[in-house]
N, C-alpha and C positions, 0 to 999 in steps of 0.2 A: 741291532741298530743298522740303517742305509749307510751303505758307501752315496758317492755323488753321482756314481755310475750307474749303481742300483736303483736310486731314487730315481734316478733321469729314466731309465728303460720302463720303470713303472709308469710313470707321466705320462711317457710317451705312448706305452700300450693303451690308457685309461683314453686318452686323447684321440688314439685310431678310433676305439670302441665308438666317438659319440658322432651322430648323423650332421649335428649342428652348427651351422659356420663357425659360432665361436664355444670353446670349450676352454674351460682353468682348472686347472689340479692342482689339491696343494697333499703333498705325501707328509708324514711327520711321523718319526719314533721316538718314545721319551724314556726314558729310564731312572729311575728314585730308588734313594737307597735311605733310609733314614732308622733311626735307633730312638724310643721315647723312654722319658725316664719320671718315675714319680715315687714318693715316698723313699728316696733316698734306694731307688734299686730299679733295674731296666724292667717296665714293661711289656714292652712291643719293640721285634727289630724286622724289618718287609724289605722285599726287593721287587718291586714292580718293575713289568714292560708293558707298553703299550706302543701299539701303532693303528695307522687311519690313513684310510685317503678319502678326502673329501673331492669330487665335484661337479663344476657350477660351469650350464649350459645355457648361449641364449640365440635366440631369433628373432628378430621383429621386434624386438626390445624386449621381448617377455627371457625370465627369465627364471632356471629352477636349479633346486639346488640337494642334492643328498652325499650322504659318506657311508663308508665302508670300513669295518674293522677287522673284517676277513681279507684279506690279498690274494686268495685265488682266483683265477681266467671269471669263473664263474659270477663270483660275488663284487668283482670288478664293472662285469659289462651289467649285471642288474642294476648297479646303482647307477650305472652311467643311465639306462632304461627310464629307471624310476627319477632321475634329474630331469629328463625329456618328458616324460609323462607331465612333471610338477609344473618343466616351465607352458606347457600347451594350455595349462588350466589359469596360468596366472596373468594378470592386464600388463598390458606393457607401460615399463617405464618412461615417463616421457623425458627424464636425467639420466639414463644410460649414453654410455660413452662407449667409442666404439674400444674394444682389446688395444692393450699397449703393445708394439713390434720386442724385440730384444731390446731390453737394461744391461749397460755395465756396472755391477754392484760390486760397491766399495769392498776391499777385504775389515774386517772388524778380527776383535783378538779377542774371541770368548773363553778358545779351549783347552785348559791344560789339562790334560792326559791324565794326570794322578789324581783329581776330582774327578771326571769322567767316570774312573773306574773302583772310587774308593768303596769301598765296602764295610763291613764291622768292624777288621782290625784297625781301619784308619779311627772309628768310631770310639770304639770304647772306651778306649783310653780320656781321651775328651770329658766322657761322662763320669770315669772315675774320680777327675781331678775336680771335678763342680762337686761331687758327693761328698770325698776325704774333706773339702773345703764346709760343707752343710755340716758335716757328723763330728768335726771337729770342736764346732762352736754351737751342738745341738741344735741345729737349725735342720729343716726339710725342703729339698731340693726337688724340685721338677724341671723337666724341659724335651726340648729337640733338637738333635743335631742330624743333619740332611743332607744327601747333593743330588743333583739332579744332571741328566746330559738329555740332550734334546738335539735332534737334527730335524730341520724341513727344507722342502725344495717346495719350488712352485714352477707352475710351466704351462704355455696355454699354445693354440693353435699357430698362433700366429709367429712363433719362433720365440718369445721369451722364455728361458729361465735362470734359476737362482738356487742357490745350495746356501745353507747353514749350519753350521753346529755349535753347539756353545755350553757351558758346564756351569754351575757354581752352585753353594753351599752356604748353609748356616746353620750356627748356633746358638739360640735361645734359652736363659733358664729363668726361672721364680722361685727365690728363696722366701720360705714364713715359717714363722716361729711354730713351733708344735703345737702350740694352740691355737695358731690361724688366727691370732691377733696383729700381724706384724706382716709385710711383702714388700719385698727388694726384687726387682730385674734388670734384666743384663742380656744386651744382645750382640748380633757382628753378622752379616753377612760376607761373604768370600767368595771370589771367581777361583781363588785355589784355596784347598783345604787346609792347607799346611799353613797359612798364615791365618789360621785359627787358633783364638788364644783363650782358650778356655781358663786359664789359672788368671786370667784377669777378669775375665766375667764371671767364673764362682766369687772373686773378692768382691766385685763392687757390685753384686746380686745381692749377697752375705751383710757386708755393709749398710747398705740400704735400708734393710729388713731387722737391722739394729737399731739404726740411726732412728724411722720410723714407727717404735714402738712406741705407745700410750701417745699417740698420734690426738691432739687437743681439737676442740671446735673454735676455729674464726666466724666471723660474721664473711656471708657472702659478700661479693661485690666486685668494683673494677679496679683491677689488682696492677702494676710493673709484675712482669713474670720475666722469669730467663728459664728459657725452653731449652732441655738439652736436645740435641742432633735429631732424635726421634722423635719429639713432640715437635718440633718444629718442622719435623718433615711428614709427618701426619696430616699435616694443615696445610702447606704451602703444594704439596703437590695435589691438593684439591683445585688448583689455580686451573687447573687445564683445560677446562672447556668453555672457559673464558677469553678463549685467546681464540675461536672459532671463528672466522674472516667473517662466514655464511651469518653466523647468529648476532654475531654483533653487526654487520650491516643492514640485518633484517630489525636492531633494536631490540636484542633481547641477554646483552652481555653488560657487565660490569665496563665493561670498553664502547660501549652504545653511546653518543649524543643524545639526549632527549629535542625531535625535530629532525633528526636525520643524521648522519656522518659518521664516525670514527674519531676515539683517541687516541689514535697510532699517531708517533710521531710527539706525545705531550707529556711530559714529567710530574709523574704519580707519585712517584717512591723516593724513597730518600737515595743520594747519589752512589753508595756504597750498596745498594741493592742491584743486580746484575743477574738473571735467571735463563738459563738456556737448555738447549740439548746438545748434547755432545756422543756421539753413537761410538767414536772413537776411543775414549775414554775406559781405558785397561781394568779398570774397578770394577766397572758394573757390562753385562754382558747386554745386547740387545743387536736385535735385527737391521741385516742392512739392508731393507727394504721397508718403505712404509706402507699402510696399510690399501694404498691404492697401486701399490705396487712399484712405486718410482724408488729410485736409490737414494739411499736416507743420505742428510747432511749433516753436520753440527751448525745450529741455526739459535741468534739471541733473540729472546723473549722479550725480555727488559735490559735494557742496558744503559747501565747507572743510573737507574733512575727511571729513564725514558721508555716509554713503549715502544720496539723496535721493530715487531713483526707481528702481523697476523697468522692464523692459521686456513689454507686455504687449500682445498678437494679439489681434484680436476677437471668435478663439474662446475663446482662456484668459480673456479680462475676460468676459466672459458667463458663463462656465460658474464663474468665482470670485465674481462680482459687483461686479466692480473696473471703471474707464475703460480703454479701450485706451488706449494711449501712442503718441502719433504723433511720433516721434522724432530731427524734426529733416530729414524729406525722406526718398530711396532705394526701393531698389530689392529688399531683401534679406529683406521679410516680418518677422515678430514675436520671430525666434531672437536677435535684440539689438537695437542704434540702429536698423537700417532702414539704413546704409549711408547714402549719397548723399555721402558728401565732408565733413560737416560737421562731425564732431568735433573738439573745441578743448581743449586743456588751456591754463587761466590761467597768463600768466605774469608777470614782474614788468619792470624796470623795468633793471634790472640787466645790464651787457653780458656777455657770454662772457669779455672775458679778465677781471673782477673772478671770476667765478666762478674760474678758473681759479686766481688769486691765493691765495684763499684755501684750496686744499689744500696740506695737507703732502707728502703724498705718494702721488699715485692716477697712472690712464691716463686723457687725452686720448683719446675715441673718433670717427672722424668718422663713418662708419655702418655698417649691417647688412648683411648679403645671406644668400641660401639659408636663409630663416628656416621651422622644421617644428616643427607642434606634439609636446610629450611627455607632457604631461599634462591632458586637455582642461578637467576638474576644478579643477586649480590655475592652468590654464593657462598651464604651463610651456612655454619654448621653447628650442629652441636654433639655433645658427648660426655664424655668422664675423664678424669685424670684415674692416674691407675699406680700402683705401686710406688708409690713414695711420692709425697707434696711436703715442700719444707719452707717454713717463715725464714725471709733473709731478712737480717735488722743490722743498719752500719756496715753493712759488706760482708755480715756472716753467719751462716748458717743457725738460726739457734732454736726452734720449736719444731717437730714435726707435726702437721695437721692434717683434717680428714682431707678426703677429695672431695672434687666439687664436680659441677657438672658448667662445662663451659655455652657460650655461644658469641661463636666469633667467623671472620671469613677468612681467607687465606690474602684478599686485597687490602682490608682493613689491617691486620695483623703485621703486612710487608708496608705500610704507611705510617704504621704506628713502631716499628721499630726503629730502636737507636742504637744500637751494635751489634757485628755478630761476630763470632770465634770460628774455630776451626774446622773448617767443613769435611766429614767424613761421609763415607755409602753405609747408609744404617736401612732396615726397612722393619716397618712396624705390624702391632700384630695382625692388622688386616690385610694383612700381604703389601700394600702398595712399597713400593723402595724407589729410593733417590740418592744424591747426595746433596748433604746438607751439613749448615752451621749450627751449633747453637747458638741463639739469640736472645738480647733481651726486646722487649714491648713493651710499652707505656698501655693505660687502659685496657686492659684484657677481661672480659666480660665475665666471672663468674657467677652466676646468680642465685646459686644453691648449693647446698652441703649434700655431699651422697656420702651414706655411714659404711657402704661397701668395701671391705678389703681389698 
């Protein structure tokens, strides 16, 4: 892994190497450590490194772009070469903006040292105590437990740079019955390892995968659901490229007037709805930089209700005459938040089974999987529920049922809900992560039974 001193000397040299007035380099080393487990015994334990310097040359607006996984003088200045080559063949931009001078970027609190450098000892143990919990109650356990450390710098000609480094970890399992009739899971991500709680997630994995045995057929339909933390954040942080300044003033967002304008500024959601980025935020790790290079902010989305902010690049604010939005850290450029992990929906106070209590009669979901957009406009989606769906009747748990397959959006779903609980950093199985509440919905779209465990 770069020191900040290291990375910087590399920049720097990558940066002499190019002929081109403007030059960007972004250096990055990552390192994973993870341990898999299935059939109640470790499969696979890795220790990967990686490192790259990527960069991206331009003149006249044209502009190219290559990386390098080797860091020798050599494999340096080729890729710097073959960046010049690429940008001479490409048409020029006519949205290029000219390189940003020096950013003062915020300090963020990604890194604790003892995740950075954990390894199998810290691992195993984790994994034995989700197994003793499966072999106990003859159930068979699989999963992942992980950490990862990552540092980048970025640095271009004109005197900007930025150092980062940041750590975190998860643990993941799937309990089913030995016949594969029956799946319970159970997740947690962590910026430190050590507040990994594995003997709660082999229980309520374990559980699950009880609870949901001889799982009954309901009739599809449009369900009251209470989403725990992960289905709920599976869905809601699809919200994000709806909040795009560019796309909704061009008429192409859920936030679009039909005719012209914006709903910035007008009360969608119910007032206890509040959605933002927070880059700050000690839970979840993320860049203090966004993707156009400005220094990230904690910035609200929606607030109580109301729609509070656009998302806006530093060519759409120039060319409307608005501030860019630096939106909370990432990696993902001006088309929404900027990414970087920080997205939070407020949540209350209120535990999951109070939620649960008070429906008459909805689905218990625990989360998503195979999630594809269907309408990028309403930003509708659809998918699957995945290891445990339970009928609630009178405020209490009592049938477990197959899955379904949903279709719903993440604006409909924050319109249609009426309370949420305890918002916690969960991230699902398609990598995305937030924090998030669980919540109940009114009207939730299921339209079909999937017989899939």
């Amino acid at each position: 892994m770069f020191t900040r001193d290291e990375a910087q000397k590399i920049a720097q040299k990558v940066i002499g190497y190019s002929t081109f007035p403007e030059c960007q380099v972004s250096v990055t080393a990552s390192g994973q450590a993870y341990t898999r487990f299935a059939n109640n015994g470790i499969t696979t334990a890795s220790l990967g490194l990686r490192q790259n310097v990527s960069v991206t040359v331009t003149r006249d607006a044209k502009t190219g772009s290559y990386a390098a996984d080797d860091l020798d003088d050599a494999s340096l200045r080729a890729a710097v070469k073959k960046a010049e080559e690429l940008a001479n063949l490409a048409p020029p931009n006519s949205e290029r903006l000219a390189a940003l001078g020096p950013q003062q970027y915020p300090r963020t609190f990604d890194l604790d040292e003892r995740t950075a450098k954990a390894r199998a000892p810290e691992m195993i143990p984790h994994v034995k105590t989700i197994i003793d919990i499966a072999l106990k109650q003859k159930l068979v356990a699989a999963g992942l437990i992980e950490r990862t450390h990552r540092v980048t710098a970025v640095a271009n000609k004109t005197g900007l740079f930025g150092f980062h480094e940041a750590a975190d970890s998860q643990l993941t399992t799937t309990v089913r019955m030995a016949d594969g009739s029956s799946s319970g899971w159970a997740g947690q991500p962590s910026t430190r390892i050590a507040e990994l709680d594995s003997a709660k997630l082999g229980a309520v994995a374990s559980e699950k995968c009880a609870q949901w045995k001889n799982a009954q057929r309901i009739d599809p339909g449009n369900y009251t659901v209470v989403l725990e933390p992960t289905a709920a954040a599976d869905i809601v942080r699809l919200i994000e490229s709806g909040f795009s300044g560019r796309n909704t003033e061009e008429g192409r967002t859920f936030l679009s007037k039909r005719g012209g304008g914006t709903m910035l500024g007008e009360k969608l959601f119910p007032e206890f709805i509040t959605l933002r980025s927070d880059p700050f935020d000690p839970r979840q790790p993320s860049s203090p930089w966004t993707g156009d290079l400005l220094p990230a902010k904690a910035i609200t989305w929606i607030d109580k209700g109301v729609t509070a902010n656009l998302a806006y690049d530093r060519y759409w604010a120039t060319k409307t005459g608005k501030q860019p939005t630096p939106g909370g850290g990432g990696r993902g450029g001006g088309g929404g938040f900027g990414g970087g992990g920080s997205l939070q929906l407020d949540g209350t106070e209120t535990p999951l089974e109070s939620l649960i209590a008070g429906v008459e009669r909805g689905l218990l979901i625990t989360h998503f999987w195979y999630i594809r957009g269907v309408n990028p406009q309403t930003l509708q989606q659809t998918g699957l529920t995945r290891d445990g769906v339970f009928l609630i009747e009178n405020g209490k748990i009592t049938t477990p049922v197959l899955n379904f397959r949903f279709l719903e959006s993440p604006v409909r779903l924050l319109k249609n809900t009426t309370k949420v609980g305890q918002a916690i950093r969960v991230r699902g199985l398609e990598g995305g992560m937030m924090i998030a509440p669980a919540l109940v919905a009114t009207d939730f779209p299921l339209p079909s039974i999937s017989d899939a465990i």
